[in-house]
C-alpha positions in Angstrom: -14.1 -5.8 1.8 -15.0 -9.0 0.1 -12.2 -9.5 -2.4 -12.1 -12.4 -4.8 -9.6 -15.0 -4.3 -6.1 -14.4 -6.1 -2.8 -16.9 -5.7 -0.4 -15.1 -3.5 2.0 -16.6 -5.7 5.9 -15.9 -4.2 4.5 -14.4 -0.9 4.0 -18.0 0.7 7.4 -19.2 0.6 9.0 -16.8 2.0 7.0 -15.5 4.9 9.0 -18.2 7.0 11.6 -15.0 7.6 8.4 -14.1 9.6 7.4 -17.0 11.5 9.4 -16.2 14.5 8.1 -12.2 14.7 5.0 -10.9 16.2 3.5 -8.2 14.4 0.9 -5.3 15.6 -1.0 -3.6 13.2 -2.1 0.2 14.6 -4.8 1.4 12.7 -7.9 -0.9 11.2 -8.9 1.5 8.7 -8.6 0.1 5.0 -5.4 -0.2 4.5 -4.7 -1.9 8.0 -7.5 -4.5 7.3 -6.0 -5.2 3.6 -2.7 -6.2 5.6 -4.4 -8.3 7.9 -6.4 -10.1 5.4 -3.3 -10.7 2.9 -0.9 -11.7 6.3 -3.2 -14.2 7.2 -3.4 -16.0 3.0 0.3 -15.6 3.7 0.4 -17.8 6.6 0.6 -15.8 9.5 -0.6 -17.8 12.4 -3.7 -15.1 14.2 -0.8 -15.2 17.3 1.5 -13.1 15.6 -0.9 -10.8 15.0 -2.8 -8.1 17.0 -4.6 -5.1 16.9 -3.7 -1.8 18.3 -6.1 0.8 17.9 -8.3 3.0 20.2 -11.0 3.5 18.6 -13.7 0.4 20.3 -16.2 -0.3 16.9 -12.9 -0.5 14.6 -11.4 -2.7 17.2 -14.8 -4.8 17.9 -15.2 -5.1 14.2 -11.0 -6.6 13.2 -11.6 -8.9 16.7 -14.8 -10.4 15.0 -13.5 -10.4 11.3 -10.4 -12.0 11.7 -10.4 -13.4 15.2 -7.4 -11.0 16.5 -6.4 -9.9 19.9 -7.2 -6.5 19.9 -5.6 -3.9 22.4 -5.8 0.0 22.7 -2.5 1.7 22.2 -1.9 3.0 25.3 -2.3 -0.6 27.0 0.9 -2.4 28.1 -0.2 -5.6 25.7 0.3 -3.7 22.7 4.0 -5.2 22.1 6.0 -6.4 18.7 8.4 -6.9 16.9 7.3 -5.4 13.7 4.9 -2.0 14.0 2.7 -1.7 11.3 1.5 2.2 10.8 -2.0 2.4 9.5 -2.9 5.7 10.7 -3.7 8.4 9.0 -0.8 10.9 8.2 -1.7 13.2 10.7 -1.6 10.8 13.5 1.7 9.0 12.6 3.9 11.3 14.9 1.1 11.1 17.9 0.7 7.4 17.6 5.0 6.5 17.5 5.2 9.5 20.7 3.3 6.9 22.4 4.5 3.9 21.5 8.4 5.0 21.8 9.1 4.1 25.4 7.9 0.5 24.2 10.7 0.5 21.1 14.5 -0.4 20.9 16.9 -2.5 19.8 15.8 -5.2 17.3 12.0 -3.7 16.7 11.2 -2.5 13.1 8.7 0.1 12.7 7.1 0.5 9.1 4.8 3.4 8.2 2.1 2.9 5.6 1.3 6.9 6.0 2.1 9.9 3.5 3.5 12.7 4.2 6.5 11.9 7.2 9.7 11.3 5.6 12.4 8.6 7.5 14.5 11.6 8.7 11.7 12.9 11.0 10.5 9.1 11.4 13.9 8.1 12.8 14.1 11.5 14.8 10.8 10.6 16.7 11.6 7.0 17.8 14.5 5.7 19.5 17.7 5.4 17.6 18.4 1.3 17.7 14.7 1.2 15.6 14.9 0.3 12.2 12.6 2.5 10.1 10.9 1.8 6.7 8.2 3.7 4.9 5.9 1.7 2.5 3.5 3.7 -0.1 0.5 1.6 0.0 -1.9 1.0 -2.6 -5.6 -0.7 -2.3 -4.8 -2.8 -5.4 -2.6 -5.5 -2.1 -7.0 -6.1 -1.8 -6.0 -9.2 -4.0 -2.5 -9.6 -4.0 -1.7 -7.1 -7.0 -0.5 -3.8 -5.4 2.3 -2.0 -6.4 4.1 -0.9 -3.5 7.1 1.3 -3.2 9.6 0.8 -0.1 12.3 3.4 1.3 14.5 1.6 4.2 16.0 4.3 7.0 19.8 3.7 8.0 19.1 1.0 10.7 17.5 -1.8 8.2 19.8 -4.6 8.0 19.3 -7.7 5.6 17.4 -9.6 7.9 15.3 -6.5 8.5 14.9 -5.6 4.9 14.2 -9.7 4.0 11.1 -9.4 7.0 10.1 -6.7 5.2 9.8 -8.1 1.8 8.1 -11.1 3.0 5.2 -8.4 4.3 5.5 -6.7 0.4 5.2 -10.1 -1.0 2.1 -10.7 0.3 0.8 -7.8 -1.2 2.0 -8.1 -4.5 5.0 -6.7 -6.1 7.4 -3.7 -4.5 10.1 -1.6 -5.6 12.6 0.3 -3.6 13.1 3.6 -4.4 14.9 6.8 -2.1 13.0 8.4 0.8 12.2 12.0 -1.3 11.0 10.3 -4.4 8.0 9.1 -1.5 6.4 11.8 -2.1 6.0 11.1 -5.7 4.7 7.4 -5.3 1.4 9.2 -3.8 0.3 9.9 -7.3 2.4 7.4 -9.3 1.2 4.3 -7.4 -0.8 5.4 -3.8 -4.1 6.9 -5.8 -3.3 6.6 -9.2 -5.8 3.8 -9.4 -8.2 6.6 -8.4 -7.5 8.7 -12.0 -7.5 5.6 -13.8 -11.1 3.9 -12.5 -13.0 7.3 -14.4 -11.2 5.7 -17.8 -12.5 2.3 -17.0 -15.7 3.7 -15.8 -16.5 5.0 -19.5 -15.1 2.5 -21.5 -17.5 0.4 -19.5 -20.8 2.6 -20.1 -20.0 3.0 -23.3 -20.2 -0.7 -23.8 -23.5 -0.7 -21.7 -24.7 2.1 -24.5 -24.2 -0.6 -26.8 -26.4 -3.0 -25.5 -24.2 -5.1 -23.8 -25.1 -6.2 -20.1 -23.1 -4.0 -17.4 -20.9 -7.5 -17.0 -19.9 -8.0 -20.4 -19.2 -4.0 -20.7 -16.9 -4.0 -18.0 -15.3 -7.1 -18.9 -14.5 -6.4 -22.2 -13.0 -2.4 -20.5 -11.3 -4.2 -18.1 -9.6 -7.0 -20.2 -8.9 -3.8 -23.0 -6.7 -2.2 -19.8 -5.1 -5.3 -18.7 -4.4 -5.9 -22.2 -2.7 -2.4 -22.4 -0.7 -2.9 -19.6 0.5 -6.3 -20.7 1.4 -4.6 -23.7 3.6 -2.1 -22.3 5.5 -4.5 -19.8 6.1 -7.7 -22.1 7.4 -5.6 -24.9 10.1 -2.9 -25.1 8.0 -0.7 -27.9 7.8 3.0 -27.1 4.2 4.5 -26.6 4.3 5.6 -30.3 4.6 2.2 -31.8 2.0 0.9 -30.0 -0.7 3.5 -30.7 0.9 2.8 -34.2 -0.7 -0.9 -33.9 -3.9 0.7 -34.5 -4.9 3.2 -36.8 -8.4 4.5 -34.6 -7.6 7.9 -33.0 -10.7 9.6 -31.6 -9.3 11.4 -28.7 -6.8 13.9 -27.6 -3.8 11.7 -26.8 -1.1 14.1 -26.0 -4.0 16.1 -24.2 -5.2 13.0 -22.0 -1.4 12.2 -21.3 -1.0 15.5 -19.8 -4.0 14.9 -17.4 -2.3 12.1 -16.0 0.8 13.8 -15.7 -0.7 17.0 -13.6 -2.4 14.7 -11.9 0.5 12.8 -10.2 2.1 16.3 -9.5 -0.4 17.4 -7.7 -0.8 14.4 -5.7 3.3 15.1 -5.2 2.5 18.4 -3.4 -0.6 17.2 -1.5 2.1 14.5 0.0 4.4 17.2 0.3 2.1 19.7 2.3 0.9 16.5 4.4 4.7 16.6 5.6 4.4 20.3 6.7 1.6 19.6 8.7 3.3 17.3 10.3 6.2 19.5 10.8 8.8 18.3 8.8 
């Protein structure tokens, strides 16, 4: 990942909630190197942070990217305040099994994984833990993710403000109840992934007409942040603004659809990630 630099505007400010915390990230995957890379912009000195993760290349590689201490799991060193899930879904339940003899009173653990809800979260770890679950997206690459929070019933303010300062650095965050998790998968986690396709052909489209593959994808990309910009600085419904133009050369209600099944099936892939897990 080599992501362009973007102001991490609030985030700075108010990591200071976290100065005093160390924090282990398990799991260097993406999502577990986009947290590391947006910790450190934030200001988080490289000795509150280390890596826990068993696999040795993943490990080798976050030691030499970021300059980390880098532990296996099962090794005594592995110790924080703040746990950082990075896993993948199906290894959340293994991965807090091992670390819950290490956990109690005053630690926060926060999982970045579909599919394990904060009932069976809180019901693997010890009860003093405070539990939060946090749908990431890979947009936090630059500082513009949309990430939705649920807190479990141990999160006090100070827990909830530590946690914060970690959404901050990754852009903006909304909290929202533990069973609407499930829905964030398609309504934030991968949506990016239905949206790309639309960018995608706006942008060959633009390359058909003879501009360079840079202007093309500008012009796509600004047309989408334009939209966007549309939709959140003004209060007009979706029919006025299509009304702002009078070009219709596609299916709207048909496309709108699209979207729609789309973030319900991504619902019940969350959902049936859950039942593997067992609950």
């Amino acid at each position: 990942m080599n992501p362009k630099g973007h102001p991490l505007s609030h985030a700075s400010h108010e990591i200071t909630s976290l100065q005093a915390k160390r924090l282990a990230i398990i799991g260097v995957g993406v999502i577990g190197r986009i947290l590391i890379q947006r910790l450190q912009l934030a200001g988080l000195r490289k000795q509150q942070l280390m890596v826990c993760d068993d696999d040795p290349v993943r490990g080798a590689r976050a030691q030499r990217e970021f300059g980390l201490k880098v532990c296996p799991l099962s090794d005594a060193c592995c110790r924080a305040d703040l746990w950082l899930i990075c896993t993948p879904p199906k290894r959340v339940r293994p991965t807090l099994e091992r670390i819950a003899s290490r956990l109690g009173e005053g630690q926060t653990v926060i999982s970045f994984a579909a599919g394990m809800s904060l009932s069976r979260l809180e019901a693997t770890l010890p009860q003093p833990v405070a539990v939060v679950r946090i749908m990431p997206n890979a947009l936090s690459l630059i500082g513009r993710g949309v990430n939705p929070v649920a807190y479990g019933r141990g999160c006090t303010l100070d827990v909830r403000m530590q946690v914060q300062a970690i959404l901050n650095a990754l852009g903006e965050s909304i909290v929202i109840e533990d069973d609407q998790m499930d829905w964030a998968v398609g309504l934030t986690g991968a949506s990016m992934r239905w949206l790309l396709p639309v960018l995608e052909g706006m942008t060959q489209a633009g390359i058909d007409a003879g501009f360079s593959p840079t202007d093309a994808r500008w012009m796509a990309a600004k047309m989408m942040a334009g939209v966007a910009a549309l939709a959140l600085e003004t209060d007009l419904t979706f029919e006025e603004m299509k009304g702002l133009t009078s070009v219709q050369v596609v299916e709207e209600a048909t496309i709108a659809e699209i979207f729609r099944e789309a973030a319900h099936r991504a619902k019940t892939l969350a959902a049936s990630l859950a039942e593997d897990e067992g609950g």
